[in-house]
N, C-alpha and C positions, 0 to 999 in steps of 0.2 A: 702372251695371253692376258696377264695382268689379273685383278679382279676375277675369281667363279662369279662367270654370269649368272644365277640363281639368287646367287647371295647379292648383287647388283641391283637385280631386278627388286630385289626382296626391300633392300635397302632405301631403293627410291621409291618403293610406294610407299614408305614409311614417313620420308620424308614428305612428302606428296599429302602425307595424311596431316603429318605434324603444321606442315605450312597453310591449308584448310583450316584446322579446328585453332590455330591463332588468329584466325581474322576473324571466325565465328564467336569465338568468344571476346572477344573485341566490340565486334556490333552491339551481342549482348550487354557490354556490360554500358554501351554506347545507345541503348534504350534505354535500360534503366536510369541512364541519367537523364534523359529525355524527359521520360514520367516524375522524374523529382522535383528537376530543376526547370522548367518551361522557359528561361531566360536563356542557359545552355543551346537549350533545341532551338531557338530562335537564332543564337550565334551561329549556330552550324549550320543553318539553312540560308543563311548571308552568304559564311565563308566557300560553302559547295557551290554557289553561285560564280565565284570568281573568275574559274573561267569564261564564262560565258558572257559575264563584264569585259574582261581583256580585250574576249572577241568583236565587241561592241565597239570598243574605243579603235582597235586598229583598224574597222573596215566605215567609221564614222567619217573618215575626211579630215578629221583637225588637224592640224597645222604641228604640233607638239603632242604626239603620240605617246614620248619619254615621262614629260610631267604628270599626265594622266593616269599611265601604270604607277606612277612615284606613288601617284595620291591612294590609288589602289592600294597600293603595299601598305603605303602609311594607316589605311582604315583597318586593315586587317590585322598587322598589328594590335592596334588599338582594342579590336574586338577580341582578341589570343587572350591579351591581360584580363580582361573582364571575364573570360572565360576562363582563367587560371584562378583568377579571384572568386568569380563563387564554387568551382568544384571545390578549392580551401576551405571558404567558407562552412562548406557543408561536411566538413572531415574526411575528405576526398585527393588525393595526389594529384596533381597536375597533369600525371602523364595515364592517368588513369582508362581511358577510354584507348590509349594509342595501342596496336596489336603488337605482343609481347612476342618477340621469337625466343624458342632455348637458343639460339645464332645468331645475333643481331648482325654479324657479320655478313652472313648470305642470307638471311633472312628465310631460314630454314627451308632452302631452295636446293642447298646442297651446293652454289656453286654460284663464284665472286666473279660476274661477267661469265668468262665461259671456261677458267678455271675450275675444278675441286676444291672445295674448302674443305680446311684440315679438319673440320667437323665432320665430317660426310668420309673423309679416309679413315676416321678413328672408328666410325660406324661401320665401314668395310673391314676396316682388323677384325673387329668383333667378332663379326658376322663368318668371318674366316677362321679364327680359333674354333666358333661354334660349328662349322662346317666340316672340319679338315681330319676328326675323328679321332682327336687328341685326347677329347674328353677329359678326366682330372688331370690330369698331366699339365695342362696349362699351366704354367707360369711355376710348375712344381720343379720340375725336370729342365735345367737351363746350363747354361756354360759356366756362369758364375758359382752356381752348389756345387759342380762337377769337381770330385775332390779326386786329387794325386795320388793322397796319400795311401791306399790301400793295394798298390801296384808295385810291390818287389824294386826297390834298386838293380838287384843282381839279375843279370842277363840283359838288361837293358831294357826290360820290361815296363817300369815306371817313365824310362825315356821315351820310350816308342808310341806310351799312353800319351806322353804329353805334345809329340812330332801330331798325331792324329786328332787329339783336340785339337788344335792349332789350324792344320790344314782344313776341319769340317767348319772351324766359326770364319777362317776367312773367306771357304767356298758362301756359305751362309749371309755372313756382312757384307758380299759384294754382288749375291744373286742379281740376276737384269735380266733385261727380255735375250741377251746372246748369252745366257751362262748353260752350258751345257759340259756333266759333269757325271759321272756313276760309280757310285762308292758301296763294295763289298764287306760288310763291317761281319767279321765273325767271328767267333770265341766261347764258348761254354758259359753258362748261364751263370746271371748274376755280376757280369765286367762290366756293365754299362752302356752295353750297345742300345737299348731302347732309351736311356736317359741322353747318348749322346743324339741321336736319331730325331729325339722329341726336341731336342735347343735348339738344333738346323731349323726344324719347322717352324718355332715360334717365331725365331729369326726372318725367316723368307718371307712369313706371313705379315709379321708386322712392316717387312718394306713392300707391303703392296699387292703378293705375287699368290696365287691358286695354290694350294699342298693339301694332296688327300693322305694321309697316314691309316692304315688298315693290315691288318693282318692276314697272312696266307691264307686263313680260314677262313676270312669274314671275305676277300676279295674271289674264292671258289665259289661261296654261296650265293655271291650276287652273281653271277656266271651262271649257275643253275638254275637262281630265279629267272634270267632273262632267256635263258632257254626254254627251260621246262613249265614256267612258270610261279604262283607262288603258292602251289597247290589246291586241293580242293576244284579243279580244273577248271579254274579261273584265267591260265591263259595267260594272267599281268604280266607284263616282260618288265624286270627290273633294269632301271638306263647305267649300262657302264659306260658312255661316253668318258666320263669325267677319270676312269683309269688311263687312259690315252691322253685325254686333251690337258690336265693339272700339270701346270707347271716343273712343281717337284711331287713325284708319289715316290711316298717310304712305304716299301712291303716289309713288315714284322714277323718274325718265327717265319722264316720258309724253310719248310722241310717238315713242318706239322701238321701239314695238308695229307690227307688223303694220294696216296699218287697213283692216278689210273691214266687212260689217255685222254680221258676227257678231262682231267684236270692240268693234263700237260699242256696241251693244245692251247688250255686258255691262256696258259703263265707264257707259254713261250709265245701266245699275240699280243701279248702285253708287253714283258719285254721285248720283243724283234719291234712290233712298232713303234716303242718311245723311241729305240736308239733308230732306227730309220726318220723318224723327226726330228732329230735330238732334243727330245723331254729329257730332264735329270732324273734320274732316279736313283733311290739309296737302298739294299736289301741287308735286313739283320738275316743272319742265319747262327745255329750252332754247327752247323754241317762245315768241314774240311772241305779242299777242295777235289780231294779220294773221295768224299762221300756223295757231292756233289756232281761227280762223273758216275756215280752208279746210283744215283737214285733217279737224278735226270736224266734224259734223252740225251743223246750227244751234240742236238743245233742247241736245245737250250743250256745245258754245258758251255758249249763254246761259247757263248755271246756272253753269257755273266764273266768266265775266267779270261775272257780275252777284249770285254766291253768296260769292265769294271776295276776299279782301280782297289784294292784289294786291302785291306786297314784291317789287321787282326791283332787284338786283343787277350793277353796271356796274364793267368793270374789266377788268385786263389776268390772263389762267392765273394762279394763284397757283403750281399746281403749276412750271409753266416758269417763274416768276419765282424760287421758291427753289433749282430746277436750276442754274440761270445766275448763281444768285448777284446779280441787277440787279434791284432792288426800282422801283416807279415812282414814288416820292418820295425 
C-alpha cells in the first residue's frame, strides 16, 4: 500500500501550495524591481521576447540559422550583466527576482522527472508519525533507548528480551510491500511491550510504509462511531477503512476493551481480515494465553494463538524498578 493516502493527498496539496506561492512571490518581488529600476523592466521585456526572435530567424530563410541564434545568445548575455549590474547597483542580489524553492531540487514539485524527491518522502514520514497515532511517543520510545538491563539473567529472561528485540527491529528494518508477519507481544505491565511496539512503527514508518498504532479502546469507539454514530443523532459514520487497509496496525491493551458481542465482532473483522489479506499486525496484551481463551470467543482465540507468533515478556515493572532505584540484577 506504501504511503496513507490521506496523508499523500494532504502532502501534495501542500506542496502544490508551496510551488504556487514561490512563483508569486517571485513576480512580486519581479515588480517591484520594475517600478524602481525602469532599465531592469526594459531588459526583461527584450529577454522575454527571445523566443519569438528564435522563431523569426528559423522560419526567415537565411542561409546560417546557427550564427544568427549565436548572436541571439551573445545579446542576451550581454543584457544578463547589465541586468546583474544594476540590481547591484541598487543593493539588490543578482538572483533576486529568480523564484526561490525550499527544493531547488524538484522545484518544490515534489518529484525529479517522475521520481519522488527525498524532500517530499521526508514530508510523507512526517505526515505519518503525525498520522499513525503514536503521538509523544515519537522518536521517544525506539530500539536504541531500549534498555536490557532491567530483565533478570536468571531464567533466561534477559536473553529472551534480547532474542525478541532483535527479531521485531529486523521484522521492522526490512518491512516492504511482501512483508507479512503477527507478533503476539505479552507480559504484565510495565516490560516494554508498548516501547518495543512503538520502535517497529517509527521504523516502518520512516521506510515509507502506512502504521496506524491505536489502542483497544480508542479502535472500539471508532466501531461505535461508525455504526451508531457520533451521537447527538447525527448519524456521522466514523471511516475505519484504514484498520484493514494500514500496512502495519499495532493494537495496544487488548483485553481493556469492554467485551460484549458487539465489540467481539469488530476485533475479530479486523483481525480475520488483515490475516485473510495478509496485513502485519502486532497486539500488546497483559492477557496469558488462558486468559485469552476465555475472554475471547473461540475463532478469535484461535486466529491470534495460532496466527500470531507469540514473544512474551517476563520480569519485574520496569517502570517501579527505575522509581526505587533497585534494578533486579
Amino acid at each position: 500500500m506504501g504511503y496513507n493516502t490521506e496523508d499523500y493527498i494532504r502532502v501534495r496539496d501542500e506542496f502544490s501550495k508551496k510551488y504556487l506561492l514561490a512563483r508569486q512571490r517571485a513576480e512580486e518581488r519581479t515588480q517591484h524591481i520594475h517600478a524602481l529600476i525602469p532599465e531592469v523592466f526594459e531588459i526583461d521585456r527584450v529577454l522575454s521576447g527571445t523566443g519569438m526572435d528564435i522563431m523569426k530567424v528559423i522560419t526567415s530563410g537565411e542561409k546560417n540559422t546557427d550564427a544568427a541564434i549565436a548572436k541571439l545568445e551573445a545579446r542576451n548575455n550581454a543584457l544578463i550583466e547589465k541586468r546583474n549590474a544594476y540590481l547591484a547597483a541598487n543593493g539588490f542580489p543578482t538572483d533576486y527576482t529568480d523564484v526561490h524553492y525550499d527544493c531547488e531540487k524538484c522545484g518544490d514539485t515534489g518529484y525529479v522527472d517522475t521520481v519522488m524527491c527525498d524532500c517530499m518522502k521526508k514530508a510523507l514520514v512526517k505526515a505519518g508519525f503525525e498520522s499513525s497515532g503514536l503521538g509523544a511517543l515519537i522518536g521517544k520510545q525506539t530500539f536504541d533507548n531500549f534498555s536490557l538491563e532491567y530483565y533478570e539473567v536468571a531464567n533466561n529472561r534477559k536473553r529472551n528480551a534480547e532474542r525478541l528485540v532483535e527479531m521485531l527491529k529486523q521484522f521492522a528494518e526490512s518491512f516492504n510491500d511482501e512483508s507479512y508477519a503477527n507478533f503476539l507481544i505479552t507480559g504484565t505491565s510495565g516490560l516494554g511491550k508498548t516501547h518495543l511496539s512503538s520502535a517497529v512503527a517509527e521504523k516502518v514508518i520512516e521506510r515509507g510504509y502506512d502504521v496506524l498504532y491505536v489502542s483497544a479502546i480508542s479502535l472500539i469507539s471508532d466501531f461505535e462511531e461508525n455504526r451508531f454514530g457520533s451521537g447527538m443523532g447525527s448519524g456521522k459514520a466514523h471511516d475505519v477503512r484504514r484498520y484493514y487497509e494500514a500496512d502495519l496496525l499495532i493494537i495496544d491493551d487488548l483485553g481493556t476493551e469492554i467485551s460484549n458481542k458487539f465489540t467481539q465482532s469488530c476485533i475479530y473483522e479486523v483481525i480475520n481480515t488483515r490475516i485473510n489479506n495478509r496485513k502485519s499486525t502486532i497486539i500488546n496484551t497483559n492477557l496469558n494465553s488462558t486468559e485469552i481463551k476465555s475472554v475471547y470467543s473461540e475463532r478469535i482465540a484461535s486466529r491470534i494463538l495460532g496466527e500470531y507468533m507469540p514473544a512474551l515478556l517476563v520480569g519485574v515493572d520496569i517502570r517501579r524498578q527505575k522509581s526505587t532505584g533497585n534494578k533486579v540484577n
